[in-house]
C-alpha positions in Angstrom: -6.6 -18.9 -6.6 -4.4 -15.7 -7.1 -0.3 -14.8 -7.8 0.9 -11.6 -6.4 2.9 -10.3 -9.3 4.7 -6.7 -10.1 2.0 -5.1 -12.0 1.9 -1.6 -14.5 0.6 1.6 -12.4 -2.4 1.4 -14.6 -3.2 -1.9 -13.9 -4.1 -0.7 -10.2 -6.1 2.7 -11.0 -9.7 0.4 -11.0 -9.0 -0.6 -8.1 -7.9 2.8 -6.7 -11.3 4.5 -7.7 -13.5 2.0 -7.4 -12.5 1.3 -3.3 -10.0 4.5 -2.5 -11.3 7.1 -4.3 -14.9 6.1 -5.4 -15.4 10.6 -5.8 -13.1 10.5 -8.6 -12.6 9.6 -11.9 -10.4 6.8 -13.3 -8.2 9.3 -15.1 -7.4 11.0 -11.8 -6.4 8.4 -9.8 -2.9 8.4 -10.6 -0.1 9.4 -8.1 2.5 11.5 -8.7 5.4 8.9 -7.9 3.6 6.1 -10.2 6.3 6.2 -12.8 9.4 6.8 -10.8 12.4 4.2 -11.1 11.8 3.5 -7.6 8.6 3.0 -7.4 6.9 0.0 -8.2 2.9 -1.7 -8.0 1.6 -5.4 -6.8 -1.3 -7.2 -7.6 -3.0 -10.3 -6.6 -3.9 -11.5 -10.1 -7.1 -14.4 -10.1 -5.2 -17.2 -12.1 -8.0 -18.3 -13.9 -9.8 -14.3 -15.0 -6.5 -12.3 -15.1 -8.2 -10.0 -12.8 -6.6 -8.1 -10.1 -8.1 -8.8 -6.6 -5.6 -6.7 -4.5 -3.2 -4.2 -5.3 -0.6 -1.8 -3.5 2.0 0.8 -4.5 5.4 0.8 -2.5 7.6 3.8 -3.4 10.8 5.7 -1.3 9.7 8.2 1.0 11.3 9.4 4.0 9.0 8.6 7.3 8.0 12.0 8.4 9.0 13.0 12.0 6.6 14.7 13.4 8.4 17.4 14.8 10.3 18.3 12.5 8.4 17.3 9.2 11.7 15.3 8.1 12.8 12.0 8.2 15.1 8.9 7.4 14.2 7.8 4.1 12.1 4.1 4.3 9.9 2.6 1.9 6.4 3.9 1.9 3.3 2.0 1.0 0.1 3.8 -0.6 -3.0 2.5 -2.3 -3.0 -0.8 -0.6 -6.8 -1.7 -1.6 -8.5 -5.0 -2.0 -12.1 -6.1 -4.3 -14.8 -6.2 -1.7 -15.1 -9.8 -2.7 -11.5 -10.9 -2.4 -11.6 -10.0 1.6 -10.1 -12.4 3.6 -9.1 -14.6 0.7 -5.6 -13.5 1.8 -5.1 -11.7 -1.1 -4.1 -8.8 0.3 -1.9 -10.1 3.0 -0.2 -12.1 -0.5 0.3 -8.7 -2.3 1.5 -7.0 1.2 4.2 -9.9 1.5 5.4 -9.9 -1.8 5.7 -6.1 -1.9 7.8 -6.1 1.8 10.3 -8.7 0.0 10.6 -6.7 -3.6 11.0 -3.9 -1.5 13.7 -5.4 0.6 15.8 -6.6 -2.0 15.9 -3.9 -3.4 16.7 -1.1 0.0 17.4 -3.0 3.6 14.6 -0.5 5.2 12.1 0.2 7.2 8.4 0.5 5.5 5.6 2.3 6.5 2.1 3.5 5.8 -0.9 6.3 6.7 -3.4 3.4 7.5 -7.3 4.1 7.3 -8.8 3.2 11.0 -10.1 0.0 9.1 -7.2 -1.4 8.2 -4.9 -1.1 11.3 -5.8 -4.5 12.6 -4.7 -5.8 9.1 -1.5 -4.2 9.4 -0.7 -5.4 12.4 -1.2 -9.1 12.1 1.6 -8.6 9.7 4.2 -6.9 12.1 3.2 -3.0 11.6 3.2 -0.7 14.7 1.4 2.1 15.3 3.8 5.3 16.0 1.5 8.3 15.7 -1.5 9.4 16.9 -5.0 9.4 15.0 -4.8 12.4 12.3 -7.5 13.3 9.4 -6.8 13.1 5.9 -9.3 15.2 4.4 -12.3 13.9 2.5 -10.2 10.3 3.3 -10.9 9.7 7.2 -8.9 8.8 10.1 -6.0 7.2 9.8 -2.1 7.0 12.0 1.5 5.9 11.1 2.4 2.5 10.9 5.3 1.1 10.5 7.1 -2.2 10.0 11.1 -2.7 10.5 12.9 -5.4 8.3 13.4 -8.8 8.5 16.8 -8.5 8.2 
């Protein structure tokens, strides 16, 4: 069994490397919006090791529009990762829920995400559309805009 929790930034940097960014180092996994006020990390924690199976960072960030490389500011969702042997435990549909409702009580908006071509059917058993075509993210892969409106 898991919880999704609010977790410390640090808590999700194994996580990070180890599935996200295997090319890196631990120490260089951090993002640049980690420690803002308005930023904040989940994680599925195992109840009975205290590890973290799943983790996510949600942060504000205005949905880029394409055409003009602006947009209204919406939550945005980065590091979303999962162990390789918590998939399809639902503990990364757990941290994605609990992360859309902090999110939501905290800012009544949209949220939205550069998904990896593997995760798109993930996304969008949980409401996300896909509203841009397939770009590259360099030495990441393919990946398009997703987006999910509120509940509200």
């Amino acid at each position: 069994m898991f919880r999704p929790e609010l977790i410390d930034a640090k808590e999700t940097y194994p996580l990070r490397q180890s599935v996200l960014r295997p090319t890196l180092t631990i120490d260089q996994v951090g993002m640049e919006h980690d420690d803002l006020e308005t930023s904040f990390h989940v994680g599925a924690r195992c109840t009975d090791t205290g590890n973290i199976l799943a983790i996510m960072t949600v942060m504000r960030d205005p949905l880029p529009d394409r055409t003009t490389g602006t947009g209204m500011m919406a939550w945005r969702i980065r590091g979303m990762a999962s162990h390789p042997e918590a998939r399809g435990t639902g503990a990364g549909g757990a941290v994605l829920a609990f992360g859309m409702a902090h999110a939501w009580g905290r800012h009544n908006d949209l949220i939205w995400c550069n998904a990896r071509r593997v995760a798109y059917g993930f996304y969008e058993r949980y409401g996300f559309e896909i509203v841009s075509d397939e770009f590259e993210i360099e030495g990441i892969g393919p990946h398009k805009v997703m987006v999910r409106q509120t509940d509200r």
